[in-house]
Structures are given as structure tokens and as C-alpha cells.
N, C-alpha and C positions, 0 to 999 in steps of 0.2 A: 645623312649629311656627308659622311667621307663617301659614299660612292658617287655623291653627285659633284665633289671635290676631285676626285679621281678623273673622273669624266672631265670633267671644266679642263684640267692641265692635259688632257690627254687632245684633246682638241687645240688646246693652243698651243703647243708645243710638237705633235707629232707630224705637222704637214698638211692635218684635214683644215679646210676651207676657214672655218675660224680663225686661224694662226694667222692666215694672209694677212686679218685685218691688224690684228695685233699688231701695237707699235712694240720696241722695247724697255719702257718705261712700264709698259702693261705685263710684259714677261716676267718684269722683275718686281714687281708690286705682287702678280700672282706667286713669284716664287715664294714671297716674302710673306704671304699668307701661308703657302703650306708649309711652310718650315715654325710657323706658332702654330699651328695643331700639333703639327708632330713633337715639335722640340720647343714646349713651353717655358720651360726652366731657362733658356736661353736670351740672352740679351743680344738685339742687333748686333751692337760692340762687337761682340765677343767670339761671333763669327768668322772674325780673321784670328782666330786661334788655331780655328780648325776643330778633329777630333780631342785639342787639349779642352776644349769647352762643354764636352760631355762627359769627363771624367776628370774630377780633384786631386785626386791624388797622383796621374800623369801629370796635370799642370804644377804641378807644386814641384814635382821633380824637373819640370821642365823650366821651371823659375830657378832653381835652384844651381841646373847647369848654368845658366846665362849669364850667371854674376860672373865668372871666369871662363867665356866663349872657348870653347876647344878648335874653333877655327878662327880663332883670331889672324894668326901669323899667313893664314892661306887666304884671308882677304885685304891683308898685309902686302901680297903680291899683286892682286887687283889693284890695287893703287899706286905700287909702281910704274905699273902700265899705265893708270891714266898720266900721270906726272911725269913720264918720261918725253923729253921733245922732241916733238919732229924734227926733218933733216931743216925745213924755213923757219925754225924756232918755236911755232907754235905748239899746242897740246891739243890735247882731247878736249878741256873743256873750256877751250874757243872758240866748238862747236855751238855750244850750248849755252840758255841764257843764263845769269847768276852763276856763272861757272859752272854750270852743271845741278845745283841745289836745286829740291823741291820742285824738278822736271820730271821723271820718274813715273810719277802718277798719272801722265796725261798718255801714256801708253799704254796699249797701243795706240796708232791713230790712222783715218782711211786718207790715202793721197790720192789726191784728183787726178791732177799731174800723169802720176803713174799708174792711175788704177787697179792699187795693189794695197791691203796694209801695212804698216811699217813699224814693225815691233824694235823695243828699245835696244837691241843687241844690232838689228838695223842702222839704226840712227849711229849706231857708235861705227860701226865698218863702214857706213857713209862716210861718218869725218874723216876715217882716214885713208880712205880711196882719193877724198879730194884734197886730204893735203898731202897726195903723192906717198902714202906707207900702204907695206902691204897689208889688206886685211885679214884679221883672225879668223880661224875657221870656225862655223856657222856648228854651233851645238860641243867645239872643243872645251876644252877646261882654259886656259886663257881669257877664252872669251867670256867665258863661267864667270872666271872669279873678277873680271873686270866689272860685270854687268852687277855682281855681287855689292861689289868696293861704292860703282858710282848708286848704283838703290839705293845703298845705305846712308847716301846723302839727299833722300828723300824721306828716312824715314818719321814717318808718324805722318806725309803729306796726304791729303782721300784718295783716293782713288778717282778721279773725272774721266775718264774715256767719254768719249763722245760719238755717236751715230748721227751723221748729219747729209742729209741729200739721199738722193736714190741709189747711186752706185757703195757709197757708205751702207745704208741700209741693205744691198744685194749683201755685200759682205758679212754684213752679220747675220743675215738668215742660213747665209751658209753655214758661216760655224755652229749655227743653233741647230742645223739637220744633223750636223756631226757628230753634234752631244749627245741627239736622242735617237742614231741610228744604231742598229744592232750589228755586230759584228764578231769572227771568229767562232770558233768550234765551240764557245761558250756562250756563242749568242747573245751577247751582252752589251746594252750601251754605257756612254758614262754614267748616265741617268737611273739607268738600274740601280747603282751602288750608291750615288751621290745626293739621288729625289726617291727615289721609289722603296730603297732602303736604310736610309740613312739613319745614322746612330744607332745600327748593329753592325755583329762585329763578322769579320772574314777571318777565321782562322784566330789571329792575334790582333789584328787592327780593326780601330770602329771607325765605322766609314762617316767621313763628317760631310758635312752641308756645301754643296756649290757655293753658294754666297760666301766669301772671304778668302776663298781656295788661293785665287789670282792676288793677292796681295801681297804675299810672303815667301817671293822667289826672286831669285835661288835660294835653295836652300842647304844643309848639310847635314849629310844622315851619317850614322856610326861616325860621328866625330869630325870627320874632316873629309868627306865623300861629297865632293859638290853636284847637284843635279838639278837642272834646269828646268822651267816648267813645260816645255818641250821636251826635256829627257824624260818627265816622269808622265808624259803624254804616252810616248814610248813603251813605257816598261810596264803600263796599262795594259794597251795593246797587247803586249806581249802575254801578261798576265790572262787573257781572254783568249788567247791563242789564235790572234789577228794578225796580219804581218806590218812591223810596224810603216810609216812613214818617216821620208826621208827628214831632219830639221830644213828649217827654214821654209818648206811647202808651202803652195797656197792653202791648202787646206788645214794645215797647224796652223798657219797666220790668220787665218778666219775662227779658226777654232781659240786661238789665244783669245783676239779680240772679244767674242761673245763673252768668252768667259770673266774677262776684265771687267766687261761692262756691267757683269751682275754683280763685280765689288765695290760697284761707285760707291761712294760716301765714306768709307771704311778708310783708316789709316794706313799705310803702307807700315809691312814691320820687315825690312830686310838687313842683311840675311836671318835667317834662322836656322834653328836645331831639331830635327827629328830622328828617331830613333831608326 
């Protein structure tokens, strides 16, 4: 049964002719099967925990930070920025419907328009390209902790990314070749460590489940260290000894996307804490 499980995902996911047909609904219904063989103790939910959900006693600790957030006051700055007015009066989230609430979750999204994805850290340098400010740099801490400050006014919202049309659809097959191609002197994809090994451990860290991964970014490690899920696309790479990609690339914007889309349903929990 698991080799002929093996097989199935390896077919739909690696590029051989099965996959073509595959929608993304299908991708992520299969993901969502292998991760109850592998990690039955597991609750959908609980997936956007990440690796806190394969071990009690990290999450307990990690509960235990949260009541008194150690980045509190650095996403405290995040929202200066949004709150601060432009030079025509307006703000940032005049951008955005509900002022900005419970938007969050519908990122990424494909634009027709420009035939390109447009991740939320997008959508926020758009506003203020067009209301005449200049914008933040693409993967800076600035823009970190903005994109921080405005999530967090999403959170507990699902996740809905949407794939819709054929150039929508191109875009996501992309980032889903990205996931599962191998790269660097480690020959590694993400899929190695995220499906094919998941809930063991690397050295010190147990490698958790794709499904939730995209829900709880940015995030902040050793206390007050913000990194982006683009930056820790990055530091992947790096880890594989790949060279990374620049932010904001088509191919991290495709790559976000896929991986958004495998957290629909799931709560948004921003910012968060990891060690």
C-alpha cells in the first residue's frame, strides 16, 4: 500500500503525464491523504502549527511564550507604517477593503491584467506607488514588519487563495515544479524534507508538513528576528547549498502561490514565534 501511495504522488506531483491532468484541488486532497498515513495523530487544524503539532512539549512552550509575545514592540512598528499618512492624506489601508481586515488570507492572487502573481507585500508597495510614496524594499525588514502588523489583522481568517483560469493555473504548476525539483550540492527539493520526510528530525528541527507551512508568515525567530516566507525560501536554498533567488522573483511568486494554496481552509496565525 505505501509503495503504490508513493507512486500515485510521485506521478502527480513530479511532471510525469498524470500531473498534467491533476487539478489543484486534486493535489491537495492527495497531499492531504499522505499526511494521514504518515502523521495520523494529527488534526487537519493543527497543521498550521507546523512542527509545534508533532511535538507537546515544543508546543506547550510555544504557548507559553505567546502570552507575553517577545516581538511585540517590533510589530508595534509595522503599524506605524501602516498608520502613517501619505503626503494626499490618505494611508495604506485606503488601499484595502475593511481597512485592511480579514484580507490577508486571499493571498496570494493571479492578475490577469499583468500576468503575474501578486503577493501581499505586492499589493502593499502597489498602494503606495499609487499614492505617490516611495516603496519599501521587496524582502527588507520594513516591509517585514508591515506585512507582519497588517496579517495580524487577518488573523484566525482561512486561508482562500484561488487558481482560477489558465494563466492562473500556468502559475501554479510552476511553483508546484519548484517544490518538487531538486536542487544544490544536496540535491534536495522541498519535498524531500516537507512530504517525503516529514516529522523527522534535521539535526535539531522536525520537519513539519507542507499543509499549514504558508499560513503563519512572517514570522519571528530567536525573539525578535523577523523573516519572511520568502526569506526562509532563501535560507532553504541556502541550506541545500543552492544559490538562492532574488525576493520578489517570478519564480518565489509562483512558488508562494502553490504553497498558499495548499493552506486553504486553515486559519491564518500571524505573526508568530519560532525558535
Amino acid at each position: 500500500m505505501r509503495r503504490r501511495l508513493t507512486a500515485f504522488l510521485a506521478c502527480l506531483f513530479l511532471g510525469a503525464s498524470l500531473a498534467a491532468s491533476a487539478g489543484p484541488a486534486d493535489d491537495r486532497k492527495a497531499l492531504s491523504e499522505h499526511y494521514k498515513q504518515h502523521l495520523p495523530g494529527v488534526k487537519f487544524e493543527d497543521y498550521v502549527l507546523g512542527a509545534l503539532a508533532l511535538n507537546k512539549d515544543a508546543l506547550d512552550q510555544y504557548e507559553s511564550i505567546m502570552i507575553f509575545p517577545p516581538f511585540v514592540n517590533d510589530v508595534d512598528d509595522g503599524r506605524k507604517i501602516w498608520e502613517k499618512p501619505f503626503k494626499n492624506g490618505k494611508k495604506l489601508s485606503s488601499c484595502f477593503p475593511n481597512g485592511g481586515k480579514n484580507v490577508a488570507g486571499s493571498y496570494p492572487y493571479f492578475d490577469n491584467a499583468s500576468g503575474k502573481v501578486i503577493t501581499f507585500e505586492n499589493a502593499l508597495n502597489a498602494c503606495l506607488k499609487a499614492n505617490g510614496e516611495a516603496e519599501l524594499k521587496y524582502g527588507g525588514n520594513d516591509l517585514g514588519l508591515l506585512s507582519a502588523y497588517v496579517k495580524s489583522l487577518s488573523d484566525g481568517m482561512k486561508v482562500q487563495v484561488k487558481v482560477e483560469g489558465p494563466a492562473a493555473l500556468a502559475a501554479y504548476e510552476k511553483g508546484k515544479t519548484h517544490y518538487y525539483s531538486r536542487r544544490g550540492q544536496l540535491n534536495f527539493s522541498c519535498a524531500s524534507c516537507h512530504i517525503d520526510n516529514v516529522g523527522k528530525f534535521i539535526r535539531s528541527e522536525q520537519l513539519s508538513p507542507m499543509i499549514g507551512q504558508a499560513a503563519h508568515w512572517p514570522e519571528f525567530r530567536a525573539g525578535t528576528e523577523l523573516v519572511t516566507l520568502q526569506g526562509r525560501f532563501r535560507q532553504c536554498q541556502k541550506n541545500v547549498r543552492a544559490a538562492p533567488l532574488e525576493f520578489n522573483s517570478e519564480e518565489y511568486n509562483n512558488l508562494e502561490y502553490f504553497l498558499t494554496y495548499m493552506s486553504n481552509g486553515l486559519p491564518m496565525q500571524t505573526p508568530v514565534f519560532r525558535k
